[in-house]
C-alpha positions in Angstrom: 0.0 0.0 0.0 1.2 3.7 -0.5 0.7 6.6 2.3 -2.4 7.5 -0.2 -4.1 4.2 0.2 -3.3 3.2 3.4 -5.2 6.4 4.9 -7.9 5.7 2.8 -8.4 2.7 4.3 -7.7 4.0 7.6 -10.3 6.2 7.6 -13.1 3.9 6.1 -12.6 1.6 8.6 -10.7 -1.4 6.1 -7.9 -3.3 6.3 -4.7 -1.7 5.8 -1.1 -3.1 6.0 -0.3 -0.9 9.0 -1.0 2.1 11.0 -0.6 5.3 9.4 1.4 8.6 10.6 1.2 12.1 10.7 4.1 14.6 12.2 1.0 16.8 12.2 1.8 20.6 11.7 4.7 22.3 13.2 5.0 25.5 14.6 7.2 27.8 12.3 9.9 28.0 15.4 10.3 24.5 15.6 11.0 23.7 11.7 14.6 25.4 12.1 15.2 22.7 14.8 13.7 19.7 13.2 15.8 20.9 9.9 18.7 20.7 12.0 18.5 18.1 13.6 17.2 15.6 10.8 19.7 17.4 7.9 16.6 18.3 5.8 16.1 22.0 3.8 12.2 21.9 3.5 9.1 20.5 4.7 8.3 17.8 2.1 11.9 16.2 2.4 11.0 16.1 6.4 8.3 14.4 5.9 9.3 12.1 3.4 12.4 11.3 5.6 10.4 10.6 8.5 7.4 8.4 6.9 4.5 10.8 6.5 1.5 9.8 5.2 -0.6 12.7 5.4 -0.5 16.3 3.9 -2.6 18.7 4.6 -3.4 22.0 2.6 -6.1 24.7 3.4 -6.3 26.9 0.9 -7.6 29.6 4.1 -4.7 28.5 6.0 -1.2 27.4 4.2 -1.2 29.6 0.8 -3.3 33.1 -0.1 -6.4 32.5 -1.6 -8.9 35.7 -0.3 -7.8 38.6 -3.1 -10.1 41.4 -2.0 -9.8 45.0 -3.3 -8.8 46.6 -0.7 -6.3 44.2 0.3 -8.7 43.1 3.4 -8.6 39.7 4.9 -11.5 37.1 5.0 -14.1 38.0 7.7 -11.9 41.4 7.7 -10.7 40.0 10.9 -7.2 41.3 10.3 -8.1 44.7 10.3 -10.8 44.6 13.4 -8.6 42.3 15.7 -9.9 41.5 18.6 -9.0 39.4 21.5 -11.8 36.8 22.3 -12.7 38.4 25.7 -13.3 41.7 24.1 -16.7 42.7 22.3 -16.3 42.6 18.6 -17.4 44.6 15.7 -20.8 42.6 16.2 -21.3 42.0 19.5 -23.4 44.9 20.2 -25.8 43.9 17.3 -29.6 43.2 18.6 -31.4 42.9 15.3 -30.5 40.1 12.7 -30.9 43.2 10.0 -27.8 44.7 11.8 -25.6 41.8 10.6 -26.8 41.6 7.4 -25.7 45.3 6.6 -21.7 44.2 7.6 -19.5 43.9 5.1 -19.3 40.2 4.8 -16.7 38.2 2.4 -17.5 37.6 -1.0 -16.4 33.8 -3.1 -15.9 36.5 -6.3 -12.5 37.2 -4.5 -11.2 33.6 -4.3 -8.6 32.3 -6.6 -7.2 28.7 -6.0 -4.7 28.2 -8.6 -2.0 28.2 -5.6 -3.9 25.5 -3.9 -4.6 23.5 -6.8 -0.9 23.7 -7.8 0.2 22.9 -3.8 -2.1 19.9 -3.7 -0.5 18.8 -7.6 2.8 18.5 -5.2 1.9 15.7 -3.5 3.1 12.1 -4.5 1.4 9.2 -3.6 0.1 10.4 -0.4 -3.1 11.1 1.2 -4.9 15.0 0.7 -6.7 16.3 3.3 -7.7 19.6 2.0 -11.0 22.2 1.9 -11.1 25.6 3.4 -10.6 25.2 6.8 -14.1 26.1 7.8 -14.0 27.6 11.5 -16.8 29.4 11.2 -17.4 28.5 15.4 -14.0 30.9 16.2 -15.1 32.9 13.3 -18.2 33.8 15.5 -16.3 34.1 18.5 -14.0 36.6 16.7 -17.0 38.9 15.0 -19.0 39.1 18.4 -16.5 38.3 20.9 -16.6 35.2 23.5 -18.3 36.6 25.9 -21.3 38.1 23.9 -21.7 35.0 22.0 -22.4 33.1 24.6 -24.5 35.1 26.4 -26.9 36.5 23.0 -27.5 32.8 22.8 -30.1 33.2 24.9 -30.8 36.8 25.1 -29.8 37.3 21.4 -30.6 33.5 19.6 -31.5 35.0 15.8 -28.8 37.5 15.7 -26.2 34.6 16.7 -28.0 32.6 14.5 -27.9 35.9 11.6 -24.4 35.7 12.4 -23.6 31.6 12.0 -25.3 32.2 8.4 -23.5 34.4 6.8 -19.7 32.9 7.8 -20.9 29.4 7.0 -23.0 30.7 3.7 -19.5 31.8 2.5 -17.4 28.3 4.0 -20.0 26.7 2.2 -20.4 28.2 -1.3 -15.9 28.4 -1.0 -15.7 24.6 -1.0 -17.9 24.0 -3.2 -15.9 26.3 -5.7 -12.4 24.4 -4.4 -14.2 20.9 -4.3 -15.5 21.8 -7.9 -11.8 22.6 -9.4 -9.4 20.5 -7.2 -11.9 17.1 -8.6 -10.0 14.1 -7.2 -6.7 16.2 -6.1 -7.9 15.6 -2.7 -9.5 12.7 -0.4 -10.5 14.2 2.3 -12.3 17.6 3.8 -10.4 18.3 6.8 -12.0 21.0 8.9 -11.6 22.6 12.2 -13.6 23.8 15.2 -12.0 23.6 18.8 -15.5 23.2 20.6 -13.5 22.1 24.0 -11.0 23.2 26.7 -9.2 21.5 28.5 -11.8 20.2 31.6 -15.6 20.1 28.8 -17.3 21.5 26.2 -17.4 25.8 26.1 -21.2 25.2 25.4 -23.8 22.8 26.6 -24.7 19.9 24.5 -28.3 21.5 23.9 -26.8 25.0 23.1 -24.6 23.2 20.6 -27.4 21.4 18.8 -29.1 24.3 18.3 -26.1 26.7 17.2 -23.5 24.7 16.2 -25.2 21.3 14.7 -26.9 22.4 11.7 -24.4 23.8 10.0 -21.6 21.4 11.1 -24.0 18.6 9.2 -24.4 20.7 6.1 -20.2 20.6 6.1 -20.6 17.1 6.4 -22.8 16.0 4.2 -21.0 18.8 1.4 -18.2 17.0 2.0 -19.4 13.5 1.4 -21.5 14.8 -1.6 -18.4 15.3 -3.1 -17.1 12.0 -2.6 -14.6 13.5 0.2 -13.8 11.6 3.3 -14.5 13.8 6.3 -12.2 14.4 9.1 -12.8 16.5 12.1 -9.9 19.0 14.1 -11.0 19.6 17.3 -9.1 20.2 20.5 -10.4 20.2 23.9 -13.1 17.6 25.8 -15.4 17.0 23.4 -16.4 13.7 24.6 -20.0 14.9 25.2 -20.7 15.6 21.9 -18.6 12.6 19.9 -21.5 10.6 19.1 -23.8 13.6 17.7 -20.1 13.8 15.2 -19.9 10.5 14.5 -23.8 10.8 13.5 -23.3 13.9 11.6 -21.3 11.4 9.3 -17.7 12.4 10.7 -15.6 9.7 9.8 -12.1 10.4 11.3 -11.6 12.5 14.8 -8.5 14.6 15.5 -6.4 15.5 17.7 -7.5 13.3 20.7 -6.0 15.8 23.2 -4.5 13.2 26.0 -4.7 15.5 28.5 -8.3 16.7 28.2 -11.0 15.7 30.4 -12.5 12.0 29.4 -10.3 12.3 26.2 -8.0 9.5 27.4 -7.6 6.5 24.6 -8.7 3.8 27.0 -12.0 5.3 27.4 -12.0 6.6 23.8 -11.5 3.3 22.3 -13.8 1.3 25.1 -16.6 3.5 23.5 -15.8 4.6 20.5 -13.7 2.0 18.8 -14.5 0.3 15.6 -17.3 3.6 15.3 -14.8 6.1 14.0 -10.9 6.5 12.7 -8.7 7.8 15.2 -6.1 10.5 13.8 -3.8 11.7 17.3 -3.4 10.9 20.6 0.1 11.2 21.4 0.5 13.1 24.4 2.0 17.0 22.9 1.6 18.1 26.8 3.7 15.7 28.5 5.3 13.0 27.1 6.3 14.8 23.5 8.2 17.6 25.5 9.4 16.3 28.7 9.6 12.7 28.0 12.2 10.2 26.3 12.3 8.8 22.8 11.9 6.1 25.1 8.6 6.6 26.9 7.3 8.2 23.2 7.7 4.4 21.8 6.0 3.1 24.6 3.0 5.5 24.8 3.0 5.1 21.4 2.4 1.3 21.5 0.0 1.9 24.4 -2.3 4.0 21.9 -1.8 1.7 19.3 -3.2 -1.0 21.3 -5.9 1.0 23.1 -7.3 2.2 19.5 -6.6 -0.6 17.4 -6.4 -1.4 13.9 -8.0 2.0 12.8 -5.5 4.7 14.5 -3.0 7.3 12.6 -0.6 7.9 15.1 0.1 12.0 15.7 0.4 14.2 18.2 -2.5 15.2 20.6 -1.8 18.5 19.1 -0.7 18.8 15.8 1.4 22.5 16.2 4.6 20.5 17.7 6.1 23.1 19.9 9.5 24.2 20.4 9.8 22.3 23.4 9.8 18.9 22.1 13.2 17.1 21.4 13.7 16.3 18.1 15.1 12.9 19.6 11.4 12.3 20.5 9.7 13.6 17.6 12.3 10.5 15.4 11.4 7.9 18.0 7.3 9.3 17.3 7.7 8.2 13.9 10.1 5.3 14.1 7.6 3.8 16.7 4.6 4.7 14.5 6.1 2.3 11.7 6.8 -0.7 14.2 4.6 -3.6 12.9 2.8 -4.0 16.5 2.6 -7.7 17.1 0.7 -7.1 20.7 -3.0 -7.7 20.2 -5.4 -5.1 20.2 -7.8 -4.1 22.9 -11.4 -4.9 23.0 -12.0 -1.3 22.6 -10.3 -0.9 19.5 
């Protein structure tokens, strides 16, 4: 099998010849190190050194896509920063007609030739690609944390005026990039941290009604397109994992170790065999203050804990920094061990 069929297995729940692995996505200070250390001059000859089966390319994140007139970003959230405890440009809005008068993105400003050429780039290995899509920060950004949450219930259409118009735009971008990238892709990879570090940010019912409706639209675009669909989400989000995996997500990531009930032994007791793991290595602890040789272990612990159906990564895929790069070759070297040990029950 190559990297591009081996995830595609992976993620559909087949057999494949082993379990697959992702370095994940660097921060920019720790590339200098890893180059160092590992004798490499650019990303692609990192990850083909280490074993990588997975690239990812947003074409809202990794190249410039949004060409507006005035120069202005998408969401013009560049030129109205705000910090997510202050109000936003929104967040004194009280009447849905309010939002619609702001100046909101247009898909008219979107070329994806760099995109299309990036994905072109990639040999034999599996694409996980779409506009990232995080229309629930995107919210957060335009009205500000705090007023989010709270016009939820004193506010509901004008958050619900506002959850429109960003996901309107998400929606009618992809299908422009999943109309001219065709089969240059396998997967819509999309993000939404809906957890912190203890539970959700939102109560389940609060993200049914808010959250939910769109996030199955995004699903079921992606599958109409013959994508595999793979979820970023950091945080506790165990409350809400089966309402995903009904929404038709097929592959979870980053299974942050750390987080409340987001352990693999109770991941895999309840979730295994129901959904692809993509994750799980421990990017708090283990990664940075461990050794390459605890890495291997943990990362045959994981392995066995979430079977057949796991792509070992880290439980957060911006490696800092902090992490040795001994640990980052004994993370890949162990995630290419044929595992003899059985798998759980779980998994």
């Amino acid at each position: 099998m190559n990297s591009r069929e081996r995830i595609r297995a992976l993620v559909a729940k087949e057999p494949a010849d082993r379990n697959g692995f992702w370095l994940g996505n660097p921060d920019p200070a720790t590339w200098p190190i890893l180059h160092e250390y590992f004798e490499t001059d650019s990303e692609e000859e990192l990850r083909v050194k280490l074993g990588d089966d997975f690239r990812w390319l947003a074409p809202d994140v990794h190249v410039r896509t949004y060409f507006h007139p005035a120069g202005r970003a998408i969401f013009d959230l560049e030129r109205a920063r705000v910090s997510l405890a202050q109000a936003g440009p929104l967040a004194h809005c009280e009447d849905p007609k309010e939002v619609d008068d702001y100046e909101w993105p247009k898909v008219d400003y979107i070329d994806l030739t760099a995109a299309i050429e990036g994905l072109r780039g990639f040999d034999d290995t599996y694409r996980a690609s779409g506009f990232w899509t995080p229309f629930y920060h995107n919210v957060m950004d335009l009205m500000g944390m705090e007023d989010y949450l709270v016009k939820m219930y004193t506010h509901p259409a004008v958050v619900h005026a506002v959850t429109d118009h960003i996901c309107q735009f998400y929606y009618d971008a992809n299908e422009l990039f999943f109309k001219t990238a065709g089969d240059l892709c396998e997967a819509f990879f999309f993000g939404n941290d809906f957890g912190t570090q203890r539970d959700l940010i939102m109560s389940p019912a609060l993200f049914d009604e808010f959250v939910m409706p769109w996030f199955k639209t995004f699903t079921d675009q992606g599958h109409r397109h013959g994508k595999q669909v793979i979820l970023h989400s950091c945080g506790s989000i165990y409350k809400v994992i089966p309402r995903l995996i009904e929404a038709g997500v097929e592959c979870l990531h980053p299974l942050q170790a750390k987080a409340a009930n987001m352990d693999a032994a109770r991941l895999a007791r309840e979730f295994g065999g129901k959904i692809t793991f993509l994750g799980g290595i421990d990017a708090q602890g283990i990664l940075p203050h461990g050794t390459p040789q605890t890495v291997t272990e943990e990362v045959h612990r994981v392995r066995r804990l979430l079977g057949p159906h796991v792509i070992i990564s880290p439980s957060h895929e911006a490696i800092l920094p902090d992490v040795p790069p001994q640990n980052v070759r004994a993370l890949a070297a162990a995630a290419h061990d044929q595992n003899t040990e059985s798998y759980s029950e779980g998994g």
